[in-house]
C-alpha positions as CSV (number, residue, x, y, z in Angstrom):
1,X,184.9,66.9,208.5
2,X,182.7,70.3,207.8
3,X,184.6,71.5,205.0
4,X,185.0,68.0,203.3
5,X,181.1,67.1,203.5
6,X,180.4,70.7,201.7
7,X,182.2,68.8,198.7
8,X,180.1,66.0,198.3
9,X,176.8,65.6,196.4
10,X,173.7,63.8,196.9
11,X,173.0,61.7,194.1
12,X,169.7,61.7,192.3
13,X,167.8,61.3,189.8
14,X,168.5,63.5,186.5
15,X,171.7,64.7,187.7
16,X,174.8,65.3,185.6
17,X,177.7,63.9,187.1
18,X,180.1,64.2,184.2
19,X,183.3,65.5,185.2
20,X,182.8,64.6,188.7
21,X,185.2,62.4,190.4
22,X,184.1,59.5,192.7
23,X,185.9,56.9,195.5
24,X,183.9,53.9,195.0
25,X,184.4,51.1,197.9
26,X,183.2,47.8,197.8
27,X,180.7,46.3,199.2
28,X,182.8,44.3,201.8
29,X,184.9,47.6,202.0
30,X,188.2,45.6,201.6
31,X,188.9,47.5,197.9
32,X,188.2,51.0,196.8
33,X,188.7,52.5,193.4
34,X,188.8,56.0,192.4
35,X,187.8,57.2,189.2
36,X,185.8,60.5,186.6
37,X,182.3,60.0,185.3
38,X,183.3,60.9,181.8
39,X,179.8,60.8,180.3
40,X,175.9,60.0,180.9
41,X,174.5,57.0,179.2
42,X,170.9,57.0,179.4
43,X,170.7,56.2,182.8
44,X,174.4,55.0,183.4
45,X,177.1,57.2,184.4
46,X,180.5,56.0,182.3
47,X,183.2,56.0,184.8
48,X,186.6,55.7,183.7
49,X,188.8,53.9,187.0
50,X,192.0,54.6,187.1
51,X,195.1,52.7,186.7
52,X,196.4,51.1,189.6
53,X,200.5,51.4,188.5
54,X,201.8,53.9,186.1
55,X,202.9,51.0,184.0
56,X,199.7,49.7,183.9
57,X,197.3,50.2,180.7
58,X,194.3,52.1,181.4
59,X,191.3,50.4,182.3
60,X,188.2,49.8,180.3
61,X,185.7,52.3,180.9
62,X,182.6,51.0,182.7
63,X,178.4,51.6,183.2
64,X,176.8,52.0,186.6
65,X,173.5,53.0,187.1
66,X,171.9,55.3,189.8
67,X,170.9,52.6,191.9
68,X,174.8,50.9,192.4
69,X,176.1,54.5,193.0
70,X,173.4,54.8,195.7
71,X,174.3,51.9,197.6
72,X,175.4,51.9,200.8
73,X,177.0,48.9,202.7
74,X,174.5,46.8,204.0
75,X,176.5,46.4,207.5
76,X,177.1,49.9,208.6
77,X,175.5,51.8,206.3
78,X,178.0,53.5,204.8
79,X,177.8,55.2,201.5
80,X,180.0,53.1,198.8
81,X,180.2,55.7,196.3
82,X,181.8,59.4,197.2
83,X,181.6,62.4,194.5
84,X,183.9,64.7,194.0
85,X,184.1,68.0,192.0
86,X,187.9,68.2,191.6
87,X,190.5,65.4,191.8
88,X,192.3,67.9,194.2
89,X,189.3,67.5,196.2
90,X,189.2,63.6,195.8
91,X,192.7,63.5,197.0
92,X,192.7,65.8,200.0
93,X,189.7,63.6,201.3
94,X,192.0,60.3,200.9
95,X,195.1,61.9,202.7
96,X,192.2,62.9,205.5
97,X,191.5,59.1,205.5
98,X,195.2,58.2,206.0
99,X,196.2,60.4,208.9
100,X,197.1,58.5,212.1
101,X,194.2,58.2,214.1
102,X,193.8,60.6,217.2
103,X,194.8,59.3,220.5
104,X,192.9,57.5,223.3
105,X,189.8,60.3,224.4
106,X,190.1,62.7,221.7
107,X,187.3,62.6,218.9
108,X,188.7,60.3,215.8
109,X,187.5,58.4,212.9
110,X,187.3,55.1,211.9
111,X,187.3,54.4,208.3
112,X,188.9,51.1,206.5
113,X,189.6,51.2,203.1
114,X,192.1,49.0,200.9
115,X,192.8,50.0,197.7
116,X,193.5,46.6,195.3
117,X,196.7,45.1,194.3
């Protein structure tokens, strides 16, 4: 995952994240959603998720502050919220996440992430 982790930023304090694109998991990590920070509020990022069907309208934009994009899952630590400069970017990392796992004895991954229906 060398190349991949290059693309991802730390976040902190002061930082302008608008334009970035993000996967943000739950906290359960049954449900993902992906989404742009369109703007900074203060000190809320507006992130605009997008729509889960074609046919669907587009969701409301919503606020999250440093501290919920900083969370990581209390269980395994796992970061909830992944940054990404490009959506090309955002979407290679997901089709990394969907490859078969390797076989028995090779080195693999284990990620679970649902998107919701």
């Amino acid at each position: 995952m060398g190349q991949m982790s290059e693309k991802l930023r730390p976040i902190h304090p002061g930082a302008d994240f608008a334009g970035m694109f993000l996967v943000l998991d739950n906290t359960d990590h049954q449900h993902y959603r992906t989404g742009q920070i369109v703007a900074v509020v203060g000190n809320c990022y507006l992130i605009q998720f997008d729509k889960l069907d074609e046919k669907d309208p587009l969701p409301p934009m919503e606020l999250y502050t440093l501290e919920e994009l900083s969370r990581v899952c209390e269980n395994c630590g796992q970061k909830l919220a992944n940054l990404f400069a490009t959506r090309a970017d955002l979407e290679q990392w997901m089709a990394w996440l969907n490859e078969p796992e390797k076989p028995t004895g090779q080195a693999g991954k284990v990620v679970h992430l649902k998107k919701p229906h």
